[in-house]
C-alpha positions in Angstrom: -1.5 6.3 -20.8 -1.6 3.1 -23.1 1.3 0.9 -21.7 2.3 0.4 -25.6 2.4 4.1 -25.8 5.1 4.5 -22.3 8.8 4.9 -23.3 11.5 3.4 -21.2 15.1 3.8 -21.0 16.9 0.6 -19.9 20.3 1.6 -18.0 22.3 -1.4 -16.7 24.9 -1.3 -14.5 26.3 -4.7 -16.0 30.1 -4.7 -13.1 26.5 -4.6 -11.0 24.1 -7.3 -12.7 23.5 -11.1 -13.6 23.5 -11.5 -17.5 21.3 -14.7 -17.0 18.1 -12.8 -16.1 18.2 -10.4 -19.0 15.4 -12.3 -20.7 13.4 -11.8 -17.9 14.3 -8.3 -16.8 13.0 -7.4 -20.6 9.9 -9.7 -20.0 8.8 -7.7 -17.3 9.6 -4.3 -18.8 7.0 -5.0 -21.7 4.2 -5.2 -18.8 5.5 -1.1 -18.1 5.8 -0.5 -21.7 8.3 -0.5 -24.8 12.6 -0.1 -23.7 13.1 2.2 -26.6 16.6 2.6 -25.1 18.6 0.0 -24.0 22.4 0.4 -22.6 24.6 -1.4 -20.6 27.9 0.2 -18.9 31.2 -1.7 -17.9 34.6 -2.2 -19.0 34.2 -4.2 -21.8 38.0 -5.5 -22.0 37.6 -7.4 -18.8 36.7 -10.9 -18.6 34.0 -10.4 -15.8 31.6 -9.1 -18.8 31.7 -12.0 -21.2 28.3 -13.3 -20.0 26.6 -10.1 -20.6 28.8 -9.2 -24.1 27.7 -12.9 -25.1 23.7 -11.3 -24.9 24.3 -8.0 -26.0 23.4 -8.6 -29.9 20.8 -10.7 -29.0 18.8 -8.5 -26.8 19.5 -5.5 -29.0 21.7 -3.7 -26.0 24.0 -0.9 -26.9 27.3 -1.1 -24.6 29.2 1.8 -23.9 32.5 1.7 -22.5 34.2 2.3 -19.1 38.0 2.0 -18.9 38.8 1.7 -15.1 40.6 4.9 -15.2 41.2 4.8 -11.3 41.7 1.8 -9.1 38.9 1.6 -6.8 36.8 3.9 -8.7 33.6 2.5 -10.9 33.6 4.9 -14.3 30.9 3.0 -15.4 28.5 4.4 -12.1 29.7 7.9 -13.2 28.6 7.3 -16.8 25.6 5.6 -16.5 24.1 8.9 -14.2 25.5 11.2 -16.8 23.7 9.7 -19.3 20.3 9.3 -17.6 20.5 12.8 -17.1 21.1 13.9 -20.3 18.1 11.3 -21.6 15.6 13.0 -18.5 16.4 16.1 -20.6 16.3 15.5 -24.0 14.4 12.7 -24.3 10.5 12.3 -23.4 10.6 9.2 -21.6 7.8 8.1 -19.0 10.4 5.4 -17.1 13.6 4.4 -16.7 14.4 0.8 -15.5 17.7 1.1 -13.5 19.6 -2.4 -13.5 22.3 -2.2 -10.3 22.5 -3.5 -6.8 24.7 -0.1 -6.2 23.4 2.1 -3.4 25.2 5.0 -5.5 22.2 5.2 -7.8 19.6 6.3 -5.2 20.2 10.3 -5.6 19.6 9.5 -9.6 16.1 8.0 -8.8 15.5 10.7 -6.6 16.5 13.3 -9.4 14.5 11.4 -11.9 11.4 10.9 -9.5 11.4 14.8 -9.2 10.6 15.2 -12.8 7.3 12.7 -13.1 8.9 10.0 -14.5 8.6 6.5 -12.6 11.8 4.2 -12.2 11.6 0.7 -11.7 14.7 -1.2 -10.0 16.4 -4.4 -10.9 18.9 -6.3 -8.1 20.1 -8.7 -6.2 18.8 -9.5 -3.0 22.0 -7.9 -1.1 20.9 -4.2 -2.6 21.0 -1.8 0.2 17.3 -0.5 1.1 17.9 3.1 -0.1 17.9 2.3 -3.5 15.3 -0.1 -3.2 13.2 2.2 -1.3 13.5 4.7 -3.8 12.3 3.3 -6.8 8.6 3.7 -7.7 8.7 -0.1 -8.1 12.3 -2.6 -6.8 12.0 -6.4 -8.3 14.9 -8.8 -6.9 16.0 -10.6 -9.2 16.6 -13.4 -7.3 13.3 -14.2 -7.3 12.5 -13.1 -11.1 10.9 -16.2 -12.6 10.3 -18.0 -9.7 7.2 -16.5 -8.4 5.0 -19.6 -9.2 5.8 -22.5 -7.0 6.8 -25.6 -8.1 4.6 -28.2 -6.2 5.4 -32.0 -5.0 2.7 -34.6 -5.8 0.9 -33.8 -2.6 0.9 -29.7 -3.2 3.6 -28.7 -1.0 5.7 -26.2 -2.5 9.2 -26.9 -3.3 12.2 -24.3 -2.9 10.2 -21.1 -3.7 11.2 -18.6 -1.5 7.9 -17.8 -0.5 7.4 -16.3 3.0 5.2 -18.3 5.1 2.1 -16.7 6.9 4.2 -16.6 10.4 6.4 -14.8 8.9 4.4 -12.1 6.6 2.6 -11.7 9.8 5.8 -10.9 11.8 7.1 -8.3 9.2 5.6 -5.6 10.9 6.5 -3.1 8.0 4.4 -5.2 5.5 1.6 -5.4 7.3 1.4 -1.4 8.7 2.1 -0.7 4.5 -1.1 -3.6 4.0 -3.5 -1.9 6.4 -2.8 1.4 5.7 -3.2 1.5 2.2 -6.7 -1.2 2.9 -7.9 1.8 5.6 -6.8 4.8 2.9 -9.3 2.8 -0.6 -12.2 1.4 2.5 -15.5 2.2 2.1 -17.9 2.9 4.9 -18.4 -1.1 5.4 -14.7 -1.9 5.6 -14.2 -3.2 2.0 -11.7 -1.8 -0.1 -11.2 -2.4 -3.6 -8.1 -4.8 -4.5 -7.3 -2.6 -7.3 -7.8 0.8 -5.3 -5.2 -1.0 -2.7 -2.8 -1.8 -5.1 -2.8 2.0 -6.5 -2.1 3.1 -3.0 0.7 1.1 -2.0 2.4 1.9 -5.6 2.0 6.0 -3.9 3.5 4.7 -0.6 6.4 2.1 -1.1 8.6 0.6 -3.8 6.6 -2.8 -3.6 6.2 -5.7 -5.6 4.3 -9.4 -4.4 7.0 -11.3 -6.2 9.5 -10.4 -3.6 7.7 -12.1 -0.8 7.0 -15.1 -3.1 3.3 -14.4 -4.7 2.6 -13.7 -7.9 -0.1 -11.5 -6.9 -0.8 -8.7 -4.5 -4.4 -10.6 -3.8 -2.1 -13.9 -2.9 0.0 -12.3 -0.7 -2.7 -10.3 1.6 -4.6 -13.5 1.7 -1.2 -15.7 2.7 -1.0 -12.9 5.7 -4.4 -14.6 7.2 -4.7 -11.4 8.7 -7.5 -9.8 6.0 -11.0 -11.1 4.7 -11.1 -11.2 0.6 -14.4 -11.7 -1.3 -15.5 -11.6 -5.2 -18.4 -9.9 -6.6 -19.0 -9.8 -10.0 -15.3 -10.5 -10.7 -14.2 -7.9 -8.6 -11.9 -8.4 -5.4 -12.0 -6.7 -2.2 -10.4 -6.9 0.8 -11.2 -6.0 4.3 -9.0 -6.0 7.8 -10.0 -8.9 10.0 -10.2 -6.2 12.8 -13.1 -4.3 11.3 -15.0 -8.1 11.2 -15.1 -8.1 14.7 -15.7 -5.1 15.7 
């Protein structure tokens, strides 16, 4: 499928979100394909949501409204699922891109999952792994914008967030997910195709280079030191240091 051709629902939980990195949540949707619906939930009487009703015209974002009927209780979760439901039904969308931090939305990805259609996940760092771990893809956005270092004069990076190779190599999680999906796309030499490698980790995890710091999935297997890369013909590949030596 064309990406210009893949429909996406944009739900955000806006009690849940940052209004500043609207700009680039949208930015990165266009790489998926084309938010055909956009809607943000929350009670918009409360002074909590005047960032996100100040962008609302300006990114084209319908909001529907949540009283707080119950103290304690978030309507706006409650609505948000109702209406995701309703659009996995009526609608034929490809993807939905779920904006939350709220661990409450995982049995909706699941639900949506089950029906073909991929969801990509927006939070902060502090969202609980369940949701994250759900989604086909999870992007902090914490990170959002920031994935290309800013350098001093003498090229050491400044305030990136980027994981050093000590501790890539020491996120044992990361690197079984790295060599698993480089053993599953390996030929009979060793060499697996960077592009074959990406596909399988997209089958395996909810995974995304940026939120180690790299831009690239290439940069970040390389940053591991733990993997030989080569170019031929303007193709990458990538092989496991241990097949080298042996």
């Amino acid at each position: 499928m064309e990406v210009s051709d893949t429909r996406i629902a944009l739900l955000i939980d806006a009690d849940n979100s940052p209004a500043a990195k609207i700009d680039l949540i949208l930015s990165e949707i266009a790489k998926y394909g084309v938010a055909n619906i956009r809607r943000a939930y929350g009670n918009w009487k409360s002074s909590s949501l005047k960032s996100w009703e100040a962008v609302l015209h300006e990114y084209a974002i319908r909001p529907i409204q949540q009283f707080d009927y119950s103290k304690g209780k978030n309507a706006s979760d409650i609505a948000l699922i109702i209406d995701a439901m309703d659009l996995l039904y009526t609608q034929k969308l490809d993807a939905f891109c779920l904006v939350s931090s709220d661990a409450d939305f995982t049995p909706l990805v699941m639900r949506i999952l089950t029906n073909g259609a991929k969801v990509v996940g927006f939070g902060e760092r502090k969202t609980p792994l369940p949701f994250v771990n759900a989604c086909s893809t999870f992007i902090y956005l914490d990170g959002l914008g920031e994935s290309v270092a800013a350098t001093l004069e003498n090229g050491s990076p400044v305030g990136t967030g980027k994981k050093t190779t000590n501790e890539l190599k020491a996120d044992t999680k990361l690197v079984q997910l790295l060599r698993n999906a480089i053993a599953a796309a390996s030929g009979e030499d060793g060499w697996s195709n960077l592009g074959a490698v990406g596909n399988q980790i997209a089958n395996q995890a909810s995974f995304d280079a940026r939120n180690y710091g790299y831009r690239k999935l290439g940069e970040l297997i390389k940053a591991t030191g733990l993997f030989e890369m080569r170019e031929q013909n303007k193709i990458w590949s990538v092989r496991d240091k241990r097949k080298s030596k042996s």
